[in-house]
N, C-alpha and C positions, 0 to 999 in steps of 0.2 A: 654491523651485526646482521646476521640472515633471519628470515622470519619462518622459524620452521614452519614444515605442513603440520604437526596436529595445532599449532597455531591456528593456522589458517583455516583445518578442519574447526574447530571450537570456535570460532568467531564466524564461518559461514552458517553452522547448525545455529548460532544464537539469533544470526539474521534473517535464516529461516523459517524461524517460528515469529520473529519479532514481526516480518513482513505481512504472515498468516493473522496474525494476532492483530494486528495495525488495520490490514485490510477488515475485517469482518467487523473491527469496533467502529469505523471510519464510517462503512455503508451501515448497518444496524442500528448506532447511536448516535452518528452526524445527520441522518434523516429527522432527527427531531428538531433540529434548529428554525429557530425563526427566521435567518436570514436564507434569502434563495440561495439556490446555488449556481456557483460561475462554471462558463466552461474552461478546466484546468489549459488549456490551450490559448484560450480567448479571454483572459478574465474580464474584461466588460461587458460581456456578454452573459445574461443570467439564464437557466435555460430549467426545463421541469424537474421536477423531484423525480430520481431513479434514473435521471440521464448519466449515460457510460463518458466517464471522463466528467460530471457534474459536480464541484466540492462546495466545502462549506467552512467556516473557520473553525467551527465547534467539528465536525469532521477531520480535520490537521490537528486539531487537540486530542482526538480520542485515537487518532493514528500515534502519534506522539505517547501516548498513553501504553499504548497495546505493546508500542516495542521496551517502553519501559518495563510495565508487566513482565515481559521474557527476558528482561534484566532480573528481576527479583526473584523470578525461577528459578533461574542460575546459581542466584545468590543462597536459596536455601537447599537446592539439589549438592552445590558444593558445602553444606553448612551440613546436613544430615550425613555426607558421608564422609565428613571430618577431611575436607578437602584444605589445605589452605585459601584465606581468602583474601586478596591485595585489591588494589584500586576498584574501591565499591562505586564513587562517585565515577569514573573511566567505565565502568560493567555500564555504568546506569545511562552515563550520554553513550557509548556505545549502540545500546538498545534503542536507546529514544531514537534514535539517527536513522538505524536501518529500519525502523517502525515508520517514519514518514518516507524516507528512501523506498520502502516495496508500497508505499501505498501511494504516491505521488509517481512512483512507475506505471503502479496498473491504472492508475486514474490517465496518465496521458497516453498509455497504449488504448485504454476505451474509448476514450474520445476522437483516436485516430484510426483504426482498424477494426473497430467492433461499432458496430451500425446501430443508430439509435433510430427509431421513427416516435411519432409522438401522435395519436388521433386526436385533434381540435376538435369534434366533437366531443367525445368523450372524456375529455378531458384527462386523457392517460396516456402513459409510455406504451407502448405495442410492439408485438412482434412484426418481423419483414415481410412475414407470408401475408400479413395486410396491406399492403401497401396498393392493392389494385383502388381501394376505396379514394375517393377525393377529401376523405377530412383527415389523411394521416399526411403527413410532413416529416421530410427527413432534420435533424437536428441535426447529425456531425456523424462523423465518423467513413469509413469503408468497411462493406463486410467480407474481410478476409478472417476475424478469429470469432470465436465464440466467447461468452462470459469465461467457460471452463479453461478455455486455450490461452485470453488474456492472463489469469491465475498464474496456469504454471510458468510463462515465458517469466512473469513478476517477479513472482518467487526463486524461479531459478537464477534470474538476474543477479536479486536481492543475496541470493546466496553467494555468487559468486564474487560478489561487487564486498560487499561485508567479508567476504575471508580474504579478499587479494586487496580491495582498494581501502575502504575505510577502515579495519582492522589495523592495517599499520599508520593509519593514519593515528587513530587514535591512541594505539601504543607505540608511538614513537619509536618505530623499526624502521628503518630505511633497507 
């Protein structure tokens, strides 16, 4: 069986928001956890709040959340316009999938290519244009992308990755 494109289109657009949705609930609502956060690279290693590539379990929960979410989207955008609707529980790990999929992307592209410094005195994350100071410290990363730049490479990934790889995964299209 071939997996046609608007397949493919329909299952990258649902990874695309699931990704967007995943990322912003991950950093927004995973900052409130009580346990530190690791670096997704390093996980023995705990590293400050707001660090790029920094997660947290309750952060994978609300990523996992977020792609769910653009499953239930789907579910009533196809339900309001009298869409047919089949494999609700397949829509829903679909979503959940590419929701930790873009957000366990852009968590390990930040921790690898997007520069974190952190000032010991201050007790804060910081920008690079500090770094002349002797209380800031580099955590991880190189800076070749910006917060913005890590995004879109995620998202686009997440898009691609959701309509060619995991899409037939999950609907069993070879």
């Amino acid at each position: 069986m071939n997996y046609p494109s608007e397949s493919a289109l329909t299952c990258g657009i649902i990874a695309h928001y699931a990704c967007c949705c995943a990322d912003t609930l991950a950093s927004e609502l995973g900052i409130l956890s009580n346990q530190s956060p690791f670096l997704i690279t390093m996980p023995w290693i705990n590293v400050p709040r707001g660090t790029n590539g920094g997660v947290t379990l309750l952060g994978l929960f609300w990523s996992a959340l977020g792609g769910a979410f653009m499953s239930l989207g789907t579910l009533f955008l196809d339900w309001i316009s009298d869409t047919e609707i089949t494999n609700v529980s397949v829509l829903l790990m679909f979503g959940t999938a590419c929701g930790l999929l873009g957000s366990l992307l852009d968590s390990i592209l930040g921790a690898t290519v997007q520069s974190t410094y952190y000032d010991e005195e201050k007790k804060q994350i910081c920008s690079s244009g500090n770094v002349k100071s002797e209380s800031i410290v580099h955590i991880c990363g190189y800076d070749l992308l910006s917060n913005a730049q890590v995004n879109i490479v995620s998202v686009f990934a997440t898009t691609l990755l959701g309509g060619y790889v995991v899409g037939p995964l999950f609907y069993n299209v070879s």
